[in-house]
C-alpha positions as a printed NumPy array, in Angstrom:
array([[  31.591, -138.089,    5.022],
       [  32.448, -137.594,    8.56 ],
       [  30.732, -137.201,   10.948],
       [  31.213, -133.885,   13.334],
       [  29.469, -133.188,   16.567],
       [  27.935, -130.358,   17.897],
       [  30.08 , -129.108,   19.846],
       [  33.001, -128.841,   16.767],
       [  31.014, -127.238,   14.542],
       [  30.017, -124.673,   17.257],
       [  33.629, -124.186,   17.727],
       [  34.769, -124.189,   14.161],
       [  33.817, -120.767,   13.681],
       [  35.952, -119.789,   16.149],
       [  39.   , -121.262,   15.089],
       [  38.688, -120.013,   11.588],
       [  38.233, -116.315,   13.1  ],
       [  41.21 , -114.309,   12.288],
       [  43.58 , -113.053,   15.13 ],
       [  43.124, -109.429,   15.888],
       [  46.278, -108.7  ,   17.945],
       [  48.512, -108.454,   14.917],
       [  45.617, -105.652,   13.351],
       [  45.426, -103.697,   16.51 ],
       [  48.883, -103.263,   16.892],
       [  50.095, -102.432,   13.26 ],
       [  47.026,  -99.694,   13.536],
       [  48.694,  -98.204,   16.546],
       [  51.995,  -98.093,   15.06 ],
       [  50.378,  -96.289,   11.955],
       [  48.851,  -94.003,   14.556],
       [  51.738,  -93.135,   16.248],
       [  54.133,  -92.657,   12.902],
       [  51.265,  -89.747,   12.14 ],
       [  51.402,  -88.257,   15.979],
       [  54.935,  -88.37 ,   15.666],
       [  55.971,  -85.129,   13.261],
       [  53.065,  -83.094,   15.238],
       [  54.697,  -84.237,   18.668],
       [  58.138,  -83.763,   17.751],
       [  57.391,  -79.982,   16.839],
       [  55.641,  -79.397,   20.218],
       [  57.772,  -81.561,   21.834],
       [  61.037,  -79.004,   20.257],
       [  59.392,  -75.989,   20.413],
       [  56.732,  -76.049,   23.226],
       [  57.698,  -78.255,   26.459],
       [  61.606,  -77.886,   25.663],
       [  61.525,  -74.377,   25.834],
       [  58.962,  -74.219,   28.933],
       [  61.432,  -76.849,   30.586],
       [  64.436,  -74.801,   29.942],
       [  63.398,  -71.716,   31.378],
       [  62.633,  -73.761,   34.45 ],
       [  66.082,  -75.196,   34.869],
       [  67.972,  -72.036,   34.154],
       [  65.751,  -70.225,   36.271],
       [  67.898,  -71.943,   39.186],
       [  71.309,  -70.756,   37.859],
       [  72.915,  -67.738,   38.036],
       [  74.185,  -67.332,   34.333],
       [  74.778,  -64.515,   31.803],
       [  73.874,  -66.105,   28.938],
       [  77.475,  -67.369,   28.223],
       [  80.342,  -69.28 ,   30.443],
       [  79.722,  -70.712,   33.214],
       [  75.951,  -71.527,   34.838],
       [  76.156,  -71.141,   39.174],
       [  73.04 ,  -73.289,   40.634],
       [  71.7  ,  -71.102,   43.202],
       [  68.344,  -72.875,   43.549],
       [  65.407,  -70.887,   44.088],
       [  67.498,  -67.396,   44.814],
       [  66.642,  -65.81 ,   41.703],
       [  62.921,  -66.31 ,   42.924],
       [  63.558,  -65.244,   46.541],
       [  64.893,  -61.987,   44.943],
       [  62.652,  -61.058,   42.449],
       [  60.005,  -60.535,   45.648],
       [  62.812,  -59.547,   48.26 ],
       [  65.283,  -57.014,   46.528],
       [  63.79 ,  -53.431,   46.648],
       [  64.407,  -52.532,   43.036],
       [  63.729,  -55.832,   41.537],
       [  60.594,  -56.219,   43.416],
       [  59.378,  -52.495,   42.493],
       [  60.138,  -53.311,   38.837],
       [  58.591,  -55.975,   38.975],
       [  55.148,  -55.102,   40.617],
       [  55.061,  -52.135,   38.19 ],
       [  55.514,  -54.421,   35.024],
       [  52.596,  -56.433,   36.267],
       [  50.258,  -53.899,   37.172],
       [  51.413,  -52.48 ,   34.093],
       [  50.19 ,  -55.762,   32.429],
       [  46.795,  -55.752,   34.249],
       [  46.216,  -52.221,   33.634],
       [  46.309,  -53.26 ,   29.672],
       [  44.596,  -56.563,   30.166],
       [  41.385,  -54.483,   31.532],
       [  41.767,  -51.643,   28.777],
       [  41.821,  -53.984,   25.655],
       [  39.277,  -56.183,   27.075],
       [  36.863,  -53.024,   27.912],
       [  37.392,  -52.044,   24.231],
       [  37.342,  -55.277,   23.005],
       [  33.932,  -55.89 ,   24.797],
       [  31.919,  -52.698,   24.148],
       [  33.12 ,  -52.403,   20.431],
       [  33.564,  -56.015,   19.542],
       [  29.502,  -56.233,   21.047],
       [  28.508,  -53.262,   18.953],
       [  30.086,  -54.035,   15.681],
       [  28.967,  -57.445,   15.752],
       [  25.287,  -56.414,   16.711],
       [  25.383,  -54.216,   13.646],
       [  26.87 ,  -56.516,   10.968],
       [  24.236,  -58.647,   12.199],
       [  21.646,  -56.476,   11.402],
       [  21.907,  -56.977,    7.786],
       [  22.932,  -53.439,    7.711],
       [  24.05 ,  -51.94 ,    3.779],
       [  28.38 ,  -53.211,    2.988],
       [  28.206,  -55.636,    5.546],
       [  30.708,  -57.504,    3.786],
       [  32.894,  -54.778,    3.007],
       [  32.946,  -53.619,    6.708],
       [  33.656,  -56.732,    7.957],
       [  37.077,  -56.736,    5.202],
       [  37.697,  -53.356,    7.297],
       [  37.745,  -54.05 ,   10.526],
       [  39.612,  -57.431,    9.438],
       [  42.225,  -55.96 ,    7.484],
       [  44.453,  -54.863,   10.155],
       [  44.961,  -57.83 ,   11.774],
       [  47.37 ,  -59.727,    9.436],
       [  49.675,  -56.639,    9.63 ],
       [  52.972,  -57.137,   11.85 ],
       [  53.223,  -55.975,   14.608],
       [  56.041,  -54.099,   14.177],
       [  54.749,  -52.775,   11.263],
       [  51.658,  -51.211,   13.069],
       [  53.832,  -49.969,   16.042],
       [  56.111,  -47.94 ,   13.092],
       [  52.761,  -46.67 ,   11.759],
       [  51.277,  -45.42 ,   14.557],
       [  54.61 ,  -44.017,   15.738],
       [  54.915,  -41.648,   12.734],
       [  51.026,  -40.996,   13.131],
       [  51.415,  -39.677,   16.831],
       [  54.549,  -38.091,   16.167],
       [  53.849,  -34.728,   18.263],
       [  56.218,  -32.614,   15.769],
       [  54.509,  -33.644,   12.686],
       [  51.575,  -36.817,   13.282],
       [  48.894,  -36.305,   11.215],
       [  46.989,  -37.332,   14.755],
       [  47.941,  -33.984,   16.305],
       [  47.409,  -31.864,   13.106],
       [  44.057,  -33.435,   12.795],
       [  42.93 ,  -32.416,   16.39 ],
       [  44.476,  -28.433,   15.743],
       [  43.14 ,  -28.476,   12.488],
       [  39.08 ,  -28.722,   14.038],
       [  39.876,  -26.562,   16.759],
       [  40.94 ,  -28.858,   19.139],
       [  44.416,  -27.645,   20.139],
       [  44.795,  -28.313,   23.626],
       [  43.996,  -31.876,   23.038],
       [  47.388,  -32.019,   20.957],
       [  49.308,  -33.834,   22.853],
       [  52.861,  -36.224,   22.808],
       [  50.445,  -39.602,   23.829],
       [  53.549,  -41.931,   23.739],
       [  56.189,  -39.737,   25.697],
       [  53.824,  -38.899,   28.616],
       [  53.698,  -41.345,   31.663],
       [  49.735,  -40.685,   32.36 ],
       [  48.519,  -41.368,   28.362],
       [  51.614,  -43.691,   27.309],
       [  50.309,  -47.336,   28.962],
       [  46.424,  -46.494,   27.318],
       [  47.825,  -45.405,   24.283],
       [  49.727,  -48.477,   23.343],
       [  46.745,  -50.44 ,   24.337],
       [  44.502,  -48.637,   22.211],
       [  47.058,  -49.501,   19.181],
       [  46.832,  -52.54 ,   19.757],
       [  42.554,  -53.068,   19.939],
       [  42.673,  -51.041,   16.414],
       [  45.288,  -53.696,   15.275],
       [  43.073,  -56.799,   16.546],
       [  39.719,  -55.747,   16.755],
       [  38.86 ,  -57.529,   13.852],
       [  39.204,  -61.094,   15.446],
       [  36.481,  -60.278,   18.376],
       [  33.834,  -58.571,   15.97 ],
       [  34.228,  -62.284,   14.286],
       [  34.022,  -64.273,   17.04 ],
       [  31.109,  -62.231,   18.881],
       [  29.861,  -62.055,   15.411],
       [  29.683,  -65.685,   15.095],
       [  28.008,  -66.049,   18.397],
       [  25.355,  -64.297,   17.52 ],
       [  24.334,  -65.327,   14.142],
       [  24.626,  -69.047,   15.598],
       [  21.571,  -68.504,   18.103],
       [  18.331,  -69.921,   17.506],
       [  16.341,  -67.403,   15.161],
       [  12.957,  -68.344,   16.505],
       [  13.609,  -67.275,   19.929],
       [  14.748,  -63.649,   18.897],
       [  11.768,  -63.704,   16.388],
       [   8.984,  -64.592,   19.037],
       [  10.453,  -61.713,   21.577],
       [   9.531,  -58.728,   18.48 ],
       [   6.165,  -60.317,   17.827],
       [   5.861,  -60.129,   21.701],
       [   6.468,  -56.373,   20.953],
       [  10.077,  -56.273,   22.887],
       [  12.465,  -53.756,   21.574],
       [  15.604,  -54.346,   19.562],
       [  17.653,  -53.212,   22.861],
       [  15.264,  -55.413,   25.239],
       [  16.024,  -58.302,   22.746],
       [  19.721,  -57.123,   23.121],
       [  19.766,  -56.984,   26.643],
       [  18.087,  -60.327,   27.762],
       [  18.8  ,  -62.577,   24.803],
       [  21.566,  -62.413,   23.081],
       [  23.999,  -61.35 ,   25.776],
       [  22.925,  -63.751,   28.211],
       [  24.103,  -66.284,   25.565],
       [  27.249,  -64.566,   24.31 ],
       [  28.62 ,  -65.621,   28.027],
       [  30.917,  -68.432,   26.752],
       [  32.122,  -66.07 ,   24.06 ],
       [  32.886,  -63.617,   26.535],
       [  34.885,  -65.973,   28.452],
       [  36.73 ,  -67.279,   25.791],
       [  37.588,  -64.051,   24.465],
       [  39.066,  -62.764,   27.793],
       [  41.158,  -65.756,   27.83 ],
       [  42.674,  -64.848,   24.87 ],
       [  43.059,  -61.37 ,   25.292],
       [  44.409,  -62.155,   29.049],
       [  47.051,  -64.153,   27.947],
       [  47.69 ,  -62.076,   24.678],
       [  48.278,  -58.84 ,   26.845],
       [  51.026,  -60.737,   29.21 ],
       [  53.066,  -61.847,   26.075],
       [  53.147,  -58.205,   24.482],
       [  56.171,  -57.184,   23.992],
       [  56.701,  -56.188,   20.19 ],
       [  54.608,  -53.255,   20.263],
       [  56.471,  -51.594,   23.601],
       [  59.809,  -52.57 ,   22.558],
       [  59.425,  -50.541,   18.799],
       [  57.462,  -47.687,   20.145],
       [  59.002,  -47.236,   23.45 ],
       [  62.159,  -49.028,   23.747],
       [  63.666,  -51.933,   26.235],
       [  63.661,  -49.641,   28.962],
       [  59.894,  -49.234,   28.45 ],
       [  59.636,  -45.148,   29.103],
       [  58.624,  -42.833,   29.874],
       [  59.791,  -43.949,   33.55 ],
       [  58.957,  -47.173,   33.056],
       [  55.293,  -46.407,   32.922],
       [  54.532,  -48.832,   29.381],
       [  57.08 ,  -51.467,   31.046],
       [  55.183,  -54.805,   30.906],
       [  56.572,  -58.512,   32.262],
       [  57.751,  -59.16 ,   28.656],
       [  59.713,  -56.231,   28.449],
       [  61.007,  -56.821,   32.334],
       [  62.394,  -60.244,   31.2  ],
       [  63.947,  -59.052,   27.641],
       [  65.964,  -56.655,   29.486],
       [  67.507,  -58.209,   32.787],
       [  67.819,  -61.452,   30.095],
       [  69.756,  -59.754,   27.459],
       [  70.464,  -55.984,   28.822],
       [  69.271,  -52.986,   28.488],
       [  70.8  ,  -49.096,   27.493],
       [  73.92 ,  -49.19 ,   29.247],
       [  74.04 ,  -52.672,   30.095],
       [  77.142,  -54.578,   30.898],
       [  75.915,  -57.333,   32.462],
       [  73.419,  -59.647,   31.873],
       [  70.891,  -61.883,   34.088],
       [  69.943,  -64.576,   32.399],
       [  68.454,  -66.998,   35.328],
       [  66.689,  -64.111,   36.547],
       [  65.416,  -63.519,   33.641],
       [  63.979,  -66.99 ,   33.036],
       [  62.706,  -66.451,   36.772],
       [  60.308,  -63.897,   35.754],
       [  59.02 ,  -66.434,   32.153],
       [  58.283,  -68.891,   34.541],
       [  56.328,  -66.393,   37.17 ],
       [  54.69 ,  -64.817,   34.063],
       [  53.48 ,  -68.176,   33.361],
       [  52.687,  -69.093,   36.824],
       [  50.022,  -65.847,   36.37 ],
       [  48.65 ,  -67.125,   33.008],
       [  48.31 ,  -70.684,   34.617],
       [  45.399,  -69.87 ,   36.529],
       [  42.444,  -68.712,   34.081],
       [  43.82 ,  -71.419,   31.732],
       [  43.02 ,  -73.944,   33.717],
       [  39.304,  -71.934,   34.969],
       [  38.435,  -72.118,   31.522],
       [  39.231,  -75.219,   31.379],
       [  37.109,  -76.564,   34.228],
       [  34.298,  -74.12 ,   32.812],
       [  34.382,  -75.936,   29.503],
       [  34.214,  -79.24 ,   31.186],
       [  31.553,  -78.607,   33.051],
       [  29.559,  -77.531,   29.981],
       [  30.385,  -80.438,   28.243]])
């Protein structure tokens, strides 16, 4: 036999060890071909849109013809021109003003409906299927609903308030500028309440049971366990949820456009950002012409808003982690 030194047969497992370049690479090709359908749709119907509205945000264009670059003169308008800049400060105020209102409601009976259900109290599971079930609805479907139900000629919401004595608080709660705005925003927390309850509900059956259980031996109340357990660590919940519910209430725009129309009435009072673009974008009552770079203007500054607590909660979550 022959003879082999040390050093080769040290070595000779090492040149019988298979090459791992060829591996690597065919496993990030197979990783990639499974990214790809996932990034194709995002990359179609997420960052090309975004990047559109950017671009013809610096033309002046109607949609059709001809596009006129005009730089950043749309912008420079929407905060300079009287009306536009009127129009637009109401539409955002208008958003804010349902950000706060659906987030108070959202809190206070999203809190107390999940404190309840997790109570153990008697049909837990059937109240939790009703305050779900309106959520899968359409919008548009709930905005027709609750159109016919506050109908001030003949809404069962009206009749019901006459019919316990209540007549003076009868009242047209979509074609009044004062109730209009809180109105819509109270459709919409009945539509999605369900989705909070769930999430706050979740929060709070996910605590540590021990905790809660040592505080009622220690003879604290069900509110003092309330108060200074399990909201202190519903915090992240809370956060999350306004996220949500911030950005949700600067995309509305179904449930204005069906109940109140594109020009947002009475007087503009339920006009919201959403609204503001639809209509200088593709017209509204009357319209002859149409704005489409100013339009996209207003996206983009809607989004420019948004940007903001996205990237707080961001930051918030990485610093947790």
């Amino acid at each position: 036999m022959t003879d082999i030194s040390e050093t080769e047969a040290a070595a000779a497992p090492v040149l019988i060890r298979p090459r791992r370049g060829g591996h690597r690479a065919r496993e990030r090709r197979q990783y990639l071909t499974m990214l790809a359908p996932a990034l194709l749709v995002y990359l179609v119907f997420d960052v090309y849109p975004k990047a559109a509205a950017i671009y013809i945000s610096l033309f002046e264009w109607q949609g059709i013809g001809p596009m006129t670059w005009v730089g950043l003169q749309n912008y420079i308008d929407l905060f300079t021109k009287p009306l536009l800049r009127a129009e637009f400060l109401n539409a955002a105020w208008n958003n804010i003003q349902f950000f706060l209102i659906v987030m108070a409601c959202y809190t206070l009976l999203g809190t107390a409906f999940a404190l309840l259900l997790s109570f153990k109290v008697w049909g837990e599971r059937v109240y939790r299927l009703v305050f779900f079930l309106p959520h899968p609805l359409a919008t548009v479907a709930v905005a027709f609903l609750w159109g016919l139900m506050l109908n001030p000629q003949f809404g069962p919401v009206n009749d019901a308030l006459r019919a316990i004595g209540l007549d003076s608080w009868a009242h047209p709660w979509l074609g009044d500028a004062a109730t209009a705005l809180p109105t819509l925003a109270l459709i919409n927390v009945w539509h999605l309440i369900g989705f909070p309850i769930l999430l706050l509900l979740a929060g709070v059956t996910s605590m540590r049971t021990d905790i809660v259980e040592a505080a009622f031996l220690d003879g604290a109340t069900r509110w003092q366990v309330v108060r200074h357990i399990i909201l202190p660590q519903l915090k992240p919940v809370y956060v999350l949820l306004g996220l949500l519910v911030f950005i949700g209430s600067f995309n509305t725009f179904e449930l204005v456009f069906v109940l109140q129309g594109v020009e947002a009435g009475p007087y503009g009072s339920t006009d919201l950002l959403a609204t503001m673009f639809y209509r200088l974008a593709f017209g509204g009552i009357g319209a002859t012409v149409t704005y489409f770079g100013l339009g996209s203007a207003v996206a983009v500054v809607t989004a420019i808003l948004i940007l903001p607590a996205s990237i707080y909660f961001a930051l918030r979550n990485m610093r947790r982690a």
